[in-house]
N, C-alpha and C positions, 0 to 999 in steps of 0.2 A: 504494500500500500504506500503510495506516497502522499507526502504531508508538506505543506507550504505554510509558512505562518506568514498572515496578513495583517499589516499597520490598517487600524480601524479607519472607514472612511464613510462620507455619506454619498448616496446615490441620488440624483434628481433626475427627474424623466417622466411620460407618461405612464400612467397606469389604468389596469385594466380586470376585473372580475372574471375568472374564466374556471374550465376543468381541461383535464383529458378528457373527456367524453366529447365534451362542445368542440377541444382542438381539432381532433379524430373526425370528426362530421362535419368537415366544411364549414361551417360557421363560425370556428376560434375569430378568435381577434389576434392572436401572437401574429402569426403573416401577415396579414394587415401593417400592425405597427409596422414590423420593419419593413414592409412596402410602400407605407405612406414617407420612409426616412426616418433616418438614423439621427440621432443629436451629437451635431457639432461640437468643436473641443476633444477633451481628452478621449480616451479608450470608449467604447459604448461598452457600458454593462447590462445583465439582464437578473433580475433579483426575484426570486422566487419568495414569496412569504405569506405570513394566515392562514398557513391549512385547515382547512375545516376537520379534515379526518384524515383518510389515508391517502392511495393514490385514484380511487376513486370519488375524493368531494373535490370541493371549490379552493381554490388559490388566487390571490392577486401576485399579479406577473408588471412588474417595472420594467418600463427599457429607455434606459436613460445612459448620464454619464455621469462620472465624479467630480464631485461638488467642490469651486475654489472655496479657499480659507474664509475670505471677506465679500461672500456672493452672495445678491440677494436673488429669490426667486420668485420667478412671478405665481400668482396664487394659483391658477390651472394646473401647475408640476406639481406632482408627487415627490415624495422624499422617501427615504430608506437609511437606517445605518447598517453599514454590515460592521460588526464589532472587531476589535485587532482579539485575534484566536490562532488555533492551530486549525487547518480546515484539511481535510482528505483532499485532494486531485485527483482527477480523471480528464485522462485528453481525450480530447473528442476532436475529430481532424474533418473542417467542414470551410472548404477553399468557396474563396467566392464573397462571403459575407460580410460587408462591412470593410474589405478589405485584410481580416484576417487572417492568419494561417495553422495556429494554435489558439485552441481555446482549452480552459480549464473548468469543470464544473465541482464547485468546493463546497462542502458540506462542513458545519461548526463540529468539531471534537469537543464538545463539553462546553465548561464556562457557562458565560449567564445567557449563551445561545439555546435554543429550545432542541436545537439539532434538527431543526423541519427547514427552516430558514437556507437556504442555499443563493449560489450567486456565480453567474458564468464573467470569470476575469480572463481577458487577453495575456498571452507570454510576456510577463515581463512587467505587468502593474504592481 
């Protein structure tokens, strides 16, 4: 298993109420977002969080970027923090997307993460 420790950081970006069932049936909204565009500035992230249950309820899905020190946002953006932790890594290798080439999808090891909470970080954030 590999393990990445991540300096806490906040994520802004749109957000959206969805499931795996809705994704799977043509009607998600995840394709969508990153069809309508990606947000400018640093890395784009995508934050998984609020599980309702397991992998069949509901989740809000952010896809945004990481938020400067002294940035205000407008009130439409959602927010997220992903806490500084030890997170699991998994590459997941998907050319095309935003321009990237490596992504990582990192689950909380413990701490005052609930361990539901996940977050797809680019190589190298």
């Amino acid at each position: 298993m590999n393990t990445v420790a991540v300096t806490g950081f906040t994520v802004v970006g749109r957000e959206a109420r969805t499931s795996n069932m809705r994704e799977m049936s043509g009607e998600g909204v995840i394709g969508k977002m990153w069809s309508s565009g990606v947000p400018a500035g640093s890395p784009v992230v995508a934050v998984y969080s609020a599980y309702e249950s397991d992998k069949d309820g509901e989740y809000d899905y952010l896809l945004g970027r990481k938020m400067g020190n002294d940035e205000t946002v407008a009130s439409e953006l959602a927010q997220r923090i992903v806490e500084a932790g030890t997170y699991r890594a998994f590459a997941v290798r998907r050319a095309g997307i935003a321009g990237s080439r490596n992504w990582f999808v990192a689950r909380s090891l413990g701490g005052r993460a609930s361990g539901q909470d996940s977050a797809r970080l680019p190589d190298g954030f």
